[in-house]
Each structure stands twice: as C-alpha cells, then as structure tokens.
BADO-927295 format. One line per field, with one value per residue: residue number from 1; residue in three letters; x, y, z of N, C-alpha, C in turn. Coordinates in nm, 2 decimals, padded with zeros to 4 digits. Layout:
BEGIN
k <- c(NUM,...)
r <- c(ala,...)
n_px <- c(X,...)
n_py <- c(Y,...)
n_pz <- c(Z,...)
ca_px <- c(X,...)
ca_py <- c(Y,...)
ca_pz <- c(Z,...)
c_px <- c(X,...)
c_py <- c(Y,...)
c_pz <- c(Z,...)
This chain:
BEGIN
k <- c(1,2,3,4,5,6,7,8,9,10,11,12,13,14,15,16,17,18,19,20,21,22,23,24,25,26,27,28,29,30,31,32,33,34,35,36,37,38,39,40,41,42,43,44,45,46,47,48,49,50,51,52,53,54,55,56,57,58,59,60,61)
r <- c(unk,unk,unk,unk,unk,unk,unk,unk,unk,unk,unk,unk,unk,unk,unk,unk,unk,unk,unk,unk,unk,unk,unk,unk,unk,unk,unk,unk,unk,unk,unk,unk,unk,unk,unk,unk,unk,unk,unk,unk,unk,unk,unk,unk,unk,unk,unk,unk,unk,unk,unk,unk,unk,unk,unk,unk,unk,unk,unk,unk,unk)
n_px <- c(01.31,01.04,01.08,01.15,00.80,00.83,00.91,00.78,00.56,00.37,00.36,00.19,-00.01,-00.12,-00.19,-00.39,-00.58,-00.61,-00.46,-00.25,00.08,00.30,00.70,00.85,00.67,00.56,00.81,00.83,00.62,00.72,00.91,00.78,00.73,00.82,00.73,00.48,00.42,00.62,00.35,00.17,00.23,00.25,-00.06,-00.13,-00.01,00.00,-00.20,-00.22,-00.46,-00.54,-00.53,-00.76,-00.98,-01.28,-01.26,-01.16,-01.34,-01.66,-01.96,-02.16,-02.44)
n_py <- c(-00.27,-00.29,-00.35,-00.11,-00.04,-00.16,00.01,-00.06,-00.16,00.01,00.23,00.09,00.07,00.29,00.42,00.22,00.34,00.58,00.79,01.07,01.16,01.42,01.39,01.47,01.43,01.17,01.03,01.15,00.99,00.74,00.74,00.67,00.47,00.20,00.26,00.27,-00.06,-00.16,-00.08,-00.25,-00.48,-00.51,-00.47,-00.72,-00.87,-01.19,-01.27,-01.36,-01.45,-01.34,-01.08,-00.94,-00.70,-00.75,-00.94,-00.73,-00.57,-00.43,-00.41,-00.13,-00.17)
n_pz <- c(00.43,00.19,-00.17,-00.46,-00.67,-00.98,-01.30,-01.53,-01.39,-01.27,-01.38,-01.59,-01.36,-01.31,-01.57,-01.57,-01.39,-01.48,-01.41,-01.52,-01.51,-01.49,-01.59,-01.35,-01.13,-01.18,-01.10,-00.82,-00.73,-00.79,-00.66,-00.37,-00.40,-00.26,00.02,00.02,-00.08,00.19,00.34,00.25,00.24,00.55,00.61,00.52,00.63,00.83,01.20,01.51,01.65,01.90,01.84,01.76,01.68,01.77,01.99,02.20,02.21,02.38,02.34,02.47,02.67)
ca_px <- c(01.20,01.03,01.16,01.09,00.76,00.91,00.89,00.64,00.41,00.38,00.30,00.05,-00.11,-00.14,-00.26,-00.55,-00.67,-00.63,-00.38,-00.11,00.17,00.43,00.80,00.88,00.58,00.57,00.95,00.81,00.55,00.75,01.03,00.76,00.64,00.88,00.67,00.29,00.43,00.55,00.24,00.05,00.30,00.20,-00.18,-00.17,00.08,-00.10,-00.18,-00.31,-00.66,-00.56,-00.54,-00.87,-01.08,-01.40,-01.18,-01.17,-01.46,-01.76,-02.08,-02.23,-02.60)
ca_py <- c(-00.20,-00.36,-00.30,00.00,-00.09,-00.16,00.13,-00.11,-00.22,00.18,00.28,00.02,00.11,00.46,00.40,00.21,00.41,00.71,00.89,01.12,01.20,01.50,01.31,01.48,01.32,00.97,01.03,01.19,00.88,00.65,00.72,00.62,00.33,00.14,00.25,00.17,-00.14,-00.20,-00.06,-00.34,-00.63,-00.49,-00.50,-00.86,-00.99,-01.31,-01.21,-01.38,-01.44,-01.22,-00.89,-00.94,-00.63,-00.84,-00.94,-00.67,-00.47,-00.46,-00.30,-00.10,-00.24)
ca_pz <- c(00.36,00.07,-00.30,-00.52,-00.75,-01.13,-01.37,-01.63,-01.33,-01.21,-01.54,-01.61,-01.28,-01.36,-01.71,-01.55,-01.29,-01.50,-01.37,-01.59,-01.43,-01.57,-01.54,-01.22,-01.00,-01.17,-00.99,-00.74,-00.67,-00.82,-00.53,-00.25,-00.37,-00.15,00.16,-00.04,-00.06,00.27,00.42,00.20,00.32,00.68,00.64,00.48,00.74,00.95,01.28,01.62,01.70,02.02,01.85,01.68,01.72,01.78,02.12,02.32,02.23,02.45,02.30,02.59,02.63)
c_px <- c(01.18,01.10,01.07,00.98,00.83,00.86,00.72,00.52,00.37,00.31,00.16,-00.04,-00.20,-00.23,-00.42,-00.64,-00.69,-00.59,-00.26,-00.05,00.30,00.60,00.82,00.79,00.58,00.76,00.92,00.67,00.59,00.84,00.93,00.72,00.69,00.83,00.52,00.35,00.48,00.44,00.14,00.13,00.26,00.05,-00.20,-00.09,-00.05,-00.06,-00.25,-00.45,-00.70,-00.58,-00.66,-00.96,-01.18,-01.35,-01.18,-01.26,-01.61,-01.85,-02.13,-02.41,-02.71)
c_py <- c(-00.28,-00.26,-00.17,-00.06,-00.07,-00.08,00.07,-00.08,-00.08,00.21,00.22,00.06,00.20,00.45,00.33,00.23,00.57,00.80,00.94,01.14,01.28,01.36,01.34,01.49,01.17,00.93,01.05,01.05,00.78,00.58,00.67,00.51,00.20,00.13,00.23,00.02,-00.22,-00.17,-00.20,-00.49,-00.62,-00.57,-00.63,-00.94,-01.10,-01.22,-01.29,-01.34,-01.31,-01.10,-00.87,-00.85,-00.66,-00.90,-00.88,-00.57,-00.51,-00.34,-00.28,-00.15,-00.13)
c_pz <- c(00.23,-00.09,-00.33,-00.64,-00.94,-01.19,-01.48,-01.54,-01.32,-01.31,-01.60,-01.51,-01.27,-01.43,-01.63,-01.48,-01.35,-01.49,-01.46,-01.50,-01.50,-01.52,-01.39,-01.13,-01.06,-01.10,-00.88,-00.64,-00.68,-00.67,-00.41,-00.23,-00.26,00.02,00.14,-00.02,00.05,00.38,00.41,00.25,00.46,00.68,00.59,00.59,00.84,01.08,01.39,01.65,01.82,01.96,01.74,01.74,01.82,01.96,02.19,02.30,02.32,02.38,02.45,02.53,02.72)
C-alpha cells in the first residue's frame, strides 16, 4: 500500500482548495490518504495497448 500523504503537503492541499477541516476529519482524511494515493499510482500505471477501450468497442452502425 502506498505511504500516508505528509501532514505539510495535506494541509497545503486543503488550504488551496478551500477546505477547513475541524482536527478530527483532517485525522479523519488524513488516515485515508494512503488509499487516494494508491488509487492515483493505479490510474497512472502503464498499461498494454490490448486493454485499450478503443479495442474492443464496436459502435453499432
């Protein structure tokens, strides 16, 4: 599983999207970042040409 995001970056994130957070949710979000970030190591992983959408779709005509 990837790491827990660092308390600074989290904070800065926050801050610039706007979001407060009482202590017990920035704990409460802080604890899941470990699975945001591997979701985002997932979706950037390289991947074979084969499992390219664009591949097995057929538009009906």
């Amino acid at each position: 599983m990837a790491e827990p995001m660092p308390g600074p970056v989290f904070d800065a994130l926050m801050a610039r999207a706007g979001i407060t957070l009482d202590p017990e949710g920035r704990e409460s979000v802080l604890g899941a970042t470990p699975l945001f970030m591997a979701l985002i190591e997932r979706l950037h992983a390289p991947r074979p040409v084969e499992v390219e959408p664009a591949s097995v779709f057929t538009p009906r005509r």
